[in-house]
PAROKOL-367167 format. One record per residue (C-alpha): x, z, y; residue in one letter. Coordinates in steps of 0.5 Angstrom, whole numbers, padded with zeros to 4 digits, always signed. Layout:
<recs>
XZYA...
</recs>
This chain:
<recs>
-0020+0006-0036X-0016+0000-0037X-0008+0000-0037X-0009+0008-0038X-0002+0012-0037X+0003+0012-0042X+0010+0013-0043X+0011+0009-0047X+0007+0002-0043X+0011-0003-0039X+0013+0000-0033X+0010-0005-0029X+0003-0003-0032X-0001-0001-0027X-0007+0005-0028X-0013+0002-0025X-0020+0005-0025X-0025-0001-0029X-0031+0000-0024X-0032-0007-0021X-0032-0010-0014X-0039-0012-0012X-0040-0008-0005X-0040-0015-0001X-0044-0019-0007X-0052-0016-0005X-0055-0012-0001X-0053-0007+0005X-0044-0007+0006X-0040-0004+0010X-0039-0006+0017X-0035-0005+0020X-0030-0004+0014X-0028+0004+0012X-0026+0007+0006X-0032+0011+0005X-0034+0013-0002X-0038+0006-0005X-0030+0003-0003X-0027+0009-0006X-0030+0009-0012X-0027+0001-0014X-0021+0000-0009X-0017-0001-0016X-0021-0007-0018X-0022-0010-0010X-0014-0009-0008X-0011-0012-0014X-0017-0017-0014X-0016-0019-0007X-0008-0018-0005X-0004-0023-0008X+0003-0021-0012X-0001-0014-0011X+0002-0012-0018X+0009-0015-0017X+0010-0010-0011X+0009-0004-0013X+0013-0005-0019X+0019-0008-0014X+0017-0001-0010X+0018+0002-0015X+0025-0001-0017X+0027-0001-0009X+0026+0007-0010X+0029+0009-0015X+0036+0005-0013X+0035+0009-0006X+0032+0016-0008X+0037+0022-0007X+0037+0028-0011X+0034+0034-0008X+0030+0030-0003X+0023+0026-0003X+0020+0020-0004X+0014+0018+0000X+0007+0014-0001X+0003+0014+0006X-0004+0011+0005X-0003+0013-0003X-0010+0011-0005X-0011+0013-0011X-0004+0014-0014X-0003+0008-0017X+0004+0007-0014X+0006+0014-0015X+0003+0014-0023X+0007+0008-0023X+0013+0011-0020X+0013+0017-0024X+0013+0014-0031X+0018+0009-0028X+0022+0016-0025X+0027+0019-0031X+0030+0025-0026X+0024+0030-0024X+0023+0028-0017X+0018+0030-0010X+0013+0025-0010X+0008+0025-0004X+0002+0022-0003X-0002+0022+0004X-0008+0020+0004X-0014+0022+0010X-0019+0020+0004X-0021+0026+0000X-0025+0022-0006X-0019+0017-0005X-0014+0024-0007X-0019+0026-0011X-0019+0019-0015X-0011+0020-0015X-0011+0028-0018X-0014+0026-0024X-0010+0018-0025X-0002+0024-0024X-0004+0029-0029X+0002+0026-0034X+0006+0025-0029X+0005+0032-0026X+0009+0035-0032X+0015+0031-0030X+0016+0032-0023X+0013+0036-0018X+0007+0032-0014X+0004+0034-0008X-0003+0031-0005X-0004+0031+0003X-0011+0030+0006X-0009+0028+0013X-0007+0023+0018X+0001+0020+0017X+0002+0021+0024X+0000+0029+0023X+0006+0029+0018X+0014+0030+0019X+0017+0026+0014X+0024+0031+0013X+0028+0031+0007X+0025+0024+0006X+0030+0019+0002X+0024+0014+0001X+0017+0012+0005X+0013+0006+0002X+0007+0005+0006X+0003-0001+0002X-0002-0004+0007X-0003+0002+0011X-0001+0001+0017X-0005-0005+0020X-0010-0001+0020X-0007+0002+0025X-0009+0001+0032X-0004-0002+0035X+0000+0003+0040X+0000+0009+0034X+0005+0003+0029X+0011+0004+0033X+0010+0012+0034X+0009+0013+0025X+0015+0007+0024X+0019+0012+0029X+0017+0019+0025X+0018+0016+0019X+0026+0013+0021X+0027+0020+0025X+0026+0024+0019X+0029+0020+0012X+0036+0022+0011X+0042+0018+0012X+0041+0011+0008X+0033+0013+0006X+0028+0007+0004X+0022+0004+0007X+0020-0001+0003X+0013-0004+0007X+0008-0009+0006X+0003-0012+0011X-0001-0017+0012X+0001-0022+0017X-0001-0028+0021X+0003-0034+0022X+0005-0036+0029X+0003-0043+0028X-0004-0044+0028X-0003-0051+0023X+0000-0046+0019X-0005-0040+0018X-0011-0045+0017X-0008-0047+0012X-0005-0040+0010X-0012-0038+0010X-0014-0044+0006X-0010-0042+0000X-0012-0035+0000X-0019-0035+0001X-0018-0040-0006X-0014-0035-0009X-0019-0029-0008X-0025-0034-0010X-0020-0035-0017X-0021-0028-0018X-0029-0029-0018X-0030-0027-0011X-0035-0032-0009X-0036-0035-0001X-0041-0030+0001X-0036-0025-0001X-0031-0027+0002X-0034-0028+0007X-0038-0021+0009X-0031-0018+0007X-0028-0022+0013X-0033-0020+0017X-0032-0013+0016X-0025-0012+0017X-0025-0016+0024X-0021-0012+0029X-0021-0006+0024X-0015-0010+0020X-0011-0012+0026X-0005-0017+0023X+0002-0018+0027X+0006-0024+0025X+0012-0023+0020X+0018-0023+0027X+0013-0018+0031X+0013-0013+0025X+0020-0014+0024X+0021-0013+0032X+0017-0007+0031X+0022-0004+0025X+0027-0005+0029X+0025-0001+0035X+0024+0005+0030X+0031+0005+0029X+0032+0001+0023X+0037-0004+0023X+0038-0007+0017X+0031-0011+0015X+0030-0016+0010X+0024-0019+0006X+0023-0016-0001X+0017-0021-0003X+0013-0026+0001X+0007-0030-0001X+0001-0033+0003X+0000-0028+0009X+0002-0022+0006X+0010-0020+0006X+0013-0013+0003X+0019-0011+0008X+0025-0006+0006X+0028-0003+0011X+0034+0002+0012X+0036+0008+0016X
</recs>
């Protein structure tokens, strides 16, 4: 394991699984694309290879977090993976806190188990196998949804955004990130131009990039960055800002 979970690392470390992605490099790929186990089992080394600032924002999520958590409530991550914001958090958490992870992918929880066990001496961690909009989110000071909800089909967003405001508390968090598109057609080809160069950077060659392209193709449907606040807005919340923005890809925090 690399960056393993140690009290005493930088709280911006990350604790990420070593295996490497190579699932659109040769051979059968997932297509369409799902969170199956192959996907599962390099998730780590795919998201931070593929998302850019991906370490930057988990560490100002988890700064975010601990300005906005209240006593006695919760903090929540929709879509955890496999852990690494709320291992993150909890090291960076000095008060025992509820941390909550839900996830619809069993291996992924598995994978989180084993990363939480140090921060389970701390605080409290729950782990949850079920879709977001089966969950009610009371008692909640803070909800973090990291590239979660734009796999969402589009009709369900609205309806998950509004669960999520109804059930923080008076001056609760949700800190946001998705990837988004441009309004201006010049602009995304040129968006998609410079992010295409930095996953090639990180050793992803064309085919890759390519077949990876093409299996997330209305499974990952983007909403421009004005949509996504629209749809924020309609939830309920009424202060909305932008806390990290770089290519196609903007983290959002938003109050009740």
């Amino acid at each position: 394991m690399t960056d393993q979970p140690n009290p005493d690392l930088d709280s911006t470390k990350l604790y990420l699984s070593p295996e490497k992605d190579e699932l659109f490099e040769k051979g059968p790929w997932p297509k369409p694309f799902v969170f199956n186990e192959d996907v599962v089992q390099v998730f780590d080394n795919m998201i931070s290879r593929s998302v850019p600032l991906y370490r930057e924002v988990l560490a100002c999520a988890a700064h975010w977090a601990k300005d906005y958590y209240q006593a006695g409530t919760r903090i929540i991550d929709v879509g955890c993976s496999t852990g690494t914001f709320l291992e993150l958090l909890g090291r960076f958490l000095k008060q025992p806190a509820t941390l909550v992870g839900i996830d619809n992918s069993q291996p992924m929880l598995e994978k989180a188990r084993h990363k939480l066990v140090r921060v389970q001496q701390i605080h409290q961690v729950e782990l949850i196998c079920d879709r977001a909009q089966n969950y009610s989110f009371e008692n909640s000071s803070v909800v973090v949804i990291n590239y979660t909800l734009q796999f969402l089909p589009l009709q369900e967003r609205q309806k998950l955004l509004r669960s999520i405001y109804e059930g923080l508390t008076p001056g609760g968090l949700l800190f946001l990130s998705e990837k988004i598109e441009s309004p201006y057609r010049q602009f995304q080809e040129t968006i998609t131009r410079h992010y295409e160069a930095f996953k090639a950077h990180n050793g992803y060659a064309r085919t890759e990039i390519e077949r990876k392209k093409e299996a997330l193709e209305n499974v990952l449907v983007p909403l421009t960055e004005a949509q996504q606040i629209q749809m924020l807005h309609e939830s309920g919340f009424s202060q909305i800002d932008s806390a990290i923005k770089l290519h196609n890809f903007i983290s959002l925090v938003a109050l009740k």
